[in-house]
N, C-alpha and C positions, 0 to 999 in steps of 0.2 A: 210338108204337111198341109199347107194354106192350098195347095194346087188342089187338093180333095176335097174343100169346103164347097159342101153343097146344100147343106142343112142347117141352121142355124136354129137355138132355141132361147128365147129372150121368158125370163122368169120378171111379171110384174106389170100390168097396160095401164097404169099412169101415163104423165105424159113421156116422161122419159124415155119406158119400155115402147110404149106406141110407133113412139117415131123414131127407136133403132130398130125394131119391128122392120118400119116402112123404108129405111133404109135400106135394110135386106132383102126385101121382096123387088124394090129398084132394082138392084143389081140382080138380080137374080136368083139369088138363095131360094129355096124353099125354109120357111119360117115358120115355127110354133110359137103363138104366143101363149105364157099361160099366165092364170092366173084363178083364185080361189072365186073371187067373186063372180058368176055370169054377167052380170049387168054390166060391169066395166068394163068385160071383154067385145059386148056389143058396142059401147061406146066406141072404145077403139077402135074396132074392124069398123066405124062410121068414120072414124076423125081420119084414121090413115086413106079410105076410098076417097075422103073429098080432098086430105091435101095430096094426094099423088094430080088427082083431077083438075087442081091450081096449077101444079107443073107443067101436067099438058097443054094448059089451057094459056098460062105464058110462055110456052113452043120451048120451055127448058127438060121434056122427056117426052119420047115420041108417041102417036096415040097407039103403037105395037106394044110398046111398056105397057102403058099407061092401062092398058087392059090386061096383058097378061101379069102384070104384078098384083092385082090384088088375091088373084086366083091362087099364087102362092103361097097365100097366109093361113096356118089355121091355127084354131083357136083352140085351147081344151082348158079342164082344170083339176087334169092329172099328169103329174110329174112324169110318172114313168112314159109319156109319150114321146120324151125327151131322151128315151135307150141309142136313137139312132143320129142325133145332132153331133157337128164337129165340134163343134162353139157354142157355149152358153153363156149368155151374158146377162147376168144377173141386175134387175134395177128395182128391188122393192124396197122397204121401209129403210131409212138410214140408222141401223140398230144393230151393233155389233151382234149382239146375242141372238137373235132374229137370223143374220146372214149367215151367222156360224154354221147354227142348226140346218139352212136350207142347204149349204154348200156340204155337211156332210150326208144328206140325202140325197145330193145330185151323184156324190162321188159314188155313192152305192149303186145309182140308175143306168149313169150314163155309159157307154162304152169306154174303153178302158186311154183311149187315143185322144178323147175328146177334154179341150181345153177349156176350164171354168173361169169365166171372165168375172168382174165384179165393176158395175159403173158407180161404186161408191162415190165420192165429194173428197172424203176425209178421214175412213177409219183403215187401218193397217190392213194390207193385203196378203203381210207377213202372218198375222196372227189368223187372217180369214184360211189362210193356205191350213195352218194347223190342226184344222177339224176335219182337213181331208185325208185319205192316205196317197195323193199326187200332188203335193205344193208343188214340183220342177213345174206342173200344168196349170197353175194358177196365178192370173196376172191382171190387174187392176186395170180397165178403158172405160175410162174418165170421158163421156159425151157430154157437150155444152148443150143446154135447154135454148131452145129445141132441136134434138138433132138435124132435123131433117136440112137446115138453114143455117146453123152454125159451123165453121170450118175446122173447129181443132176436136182433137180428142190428146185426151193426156193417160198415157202408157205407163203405168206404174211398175215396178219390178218388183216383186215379193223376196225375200232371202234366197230364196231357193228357185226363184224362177228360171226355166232353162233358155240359153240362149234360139232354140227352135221354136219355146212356146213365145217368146218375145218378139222373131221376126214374121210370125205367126198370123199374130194376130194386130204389128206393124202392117202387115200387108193387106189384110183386108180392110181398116180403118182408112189403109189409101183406097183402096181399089172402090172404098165408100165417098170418095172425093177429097176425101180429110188430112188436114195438115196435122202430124203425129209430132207429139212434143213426149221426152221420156223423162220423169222423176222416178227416184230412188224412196224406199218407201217412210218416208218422216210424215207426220199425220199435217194436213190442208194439202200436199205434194206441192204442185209450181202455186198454180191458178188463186186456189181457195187462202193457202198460206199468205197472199199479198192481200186477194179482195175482201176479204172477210175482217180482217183489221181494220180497213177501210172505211168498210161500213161500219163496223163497230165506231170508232173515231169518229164518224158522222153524227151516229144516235149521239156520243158525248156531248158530240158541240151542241146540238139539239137541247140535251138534258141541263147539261149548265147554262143555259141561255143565251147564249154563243150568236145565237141570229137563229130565224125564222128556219121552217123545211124550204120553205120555197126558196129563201137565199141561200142556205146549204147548199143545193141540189141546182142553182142556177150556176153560182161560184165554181160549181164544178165540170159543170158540164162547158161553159163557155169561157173558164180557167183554162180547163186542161183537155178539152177537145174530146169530152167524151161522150156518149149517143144518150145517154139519160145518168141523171145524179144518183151519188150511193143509197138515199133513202126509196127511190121511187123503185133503182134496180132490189134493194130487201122485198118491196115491197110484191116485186114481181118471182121474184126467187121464191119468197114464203120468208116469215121472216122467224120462222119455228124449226125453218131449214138453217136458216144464219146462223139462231142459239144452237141448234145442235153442233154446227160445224166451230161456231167460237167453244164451245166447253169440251171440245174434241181436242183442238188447239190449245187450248189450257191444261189438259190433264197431259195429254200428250208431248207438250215442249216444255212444262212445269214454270213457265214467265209470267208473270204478273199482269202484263203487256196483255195480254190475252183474255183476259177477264171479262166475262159480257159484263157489256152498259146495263145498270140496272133498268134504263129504259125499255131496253127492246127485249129484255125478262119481263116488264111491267103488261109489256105488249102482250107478248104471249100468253101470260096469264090468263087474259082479255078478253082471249078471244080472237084479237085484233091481227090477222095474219099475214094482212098484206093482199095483192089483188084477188086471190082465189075467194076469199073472204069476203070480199066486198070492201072492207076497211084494212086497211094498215097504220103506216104514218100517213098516209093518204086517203080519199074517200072516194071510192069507186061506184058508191050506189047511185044507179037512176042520173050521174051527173052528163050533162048534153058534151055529147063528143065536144065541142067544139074548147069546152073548158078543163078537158080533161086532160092530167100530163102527158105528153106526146113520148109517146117510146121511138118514133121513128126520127125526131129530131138530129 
């Protein structure tokens, strides 16, 4: 099946849709991106021409790509342009009831061969499959933000997923450079299941007075060697992304363990979303680079 991938349609131009969008047009695919909104679909066909044109431009994709890949993308913001894609990979709102609805309108468009993906975080790929009448062809690829620069994707199985539609779509998440990890489907799967407790655990120390954000997120990062502290990574995730993915976690493994910090509820409430927002637990407005937490540390 994956040898016939030539069409690829990505439902969503966020960032996430964006840049497996631009993944696909790299490699070759012809790509649809859709999405309801026009104005976010020009963002995107902006954000993906200038970061393919970063790649060229540090000699990591040749200037042959580099030109014919954006030619491969189009935009629309009608589904059924999607009748003739092998692979859809779904990345819009994280809402079960939302994805449900869109994955049984795909199954009614799409041709009958074609594999529905879903770049969920966290909610069951089993129950997504349900709304369609081909769960064997529905199977969860988990891309890290932002794809275009992150190495994993995480391959979810649905109950019913078939083993063609798993080496499937295995194989083109290589064929995208990507190092392919496979979880079974229990709600956070590898990734989120670990990180998202994490941060959660962080907002607590934060909330009972535990130490400072700045000594949280320094303790951690030159603790345990990691590229930025759990508050600053909420912060960059969205931290409306994190409550969704802990009360996911909680309803989904029934632990107490799981329970968002009434902090980073507090937050949300707020406003306060993290860098997209301008404030999180962080404050991102107007502050001089030089002071600002360094994500590339």
């Amino acid at each position: 099946m994956e040898e016939k991938m030539k069409v690829m349609g990505v439902v969503g131009s966020g960032q996430m849709g964006s840049g497996i969008a631009q993944l696909g047009v790299m490699d070759g695919l012809d790509v649809w991106l859709v999405d309801t909104d026009p104005d976010a679909l020009v963002r995107a066909t902006k954000s993906i021409s200038s970061s393919i044109q970063k790649f060229v431009s540090k000699g990591q994709l040749s200037q042959a790509v580099g030109t014919d890949a954006p030619r491969r993308l189009r935009c629309t913001s009608n589904l059924k342009d999607l009748h003739s894609a092998d692979i859809i990979v779904e990345a819009i709102v994280e809402s079960e009831d939302v994805k449900k609805k869109l994955f049984s309108e795909l199954d009614k468009i799409t041709k009958a061969s074609a594999i529905l993906a879903s770049n969920t975080s966290s909610i069951s790929i089993t129950r997504l499959a349900s709304a369609t009448s081909r769960p064997c062809q529905v199977i969860g690829m988990h891309f890290m933000n932002p794809p275009p620069l992150m190495k994993l994707v995480e391959v979810i199985r649905g109950a019913d997923t078939s083993d063609e539609t798993f080496r499937a779509t295995k194989a083109l998440a290589e064929r995208f450079g990507k190092t392919v990890v496979c979880s079974q489907d229990y709600a956070g799967f590898i990734v989120n299941r670990i990180l998202m407790p994490m941060i959660n655990e962080a907002f607590f120390t934060l909330y009972t007075g535990v130490a400072t954000k700045e000594d949280i997120d320094a303790g951690m990062k030159l603790g345990t060697n990691q590229p930025m502290g759990p508050l600053q990574l909420a912060d960059f995730i969205g931290l409306d992304v994190c409550l969704s993915i802990m009360k996911v976690l909680h309803t989904g493994l029934g632990d107490s363990k799981y329970a968002p910090c009434p902090l980073l509820v507090q937050y949300v409430d707020a406003g306060r979303l993290g860098k997209k927002r301008g404030i999180g637990v962080f404050d991102y407005r107007r502050v001089p680079e030089s002071v600002k937490p360094n994500a590339r540390l």
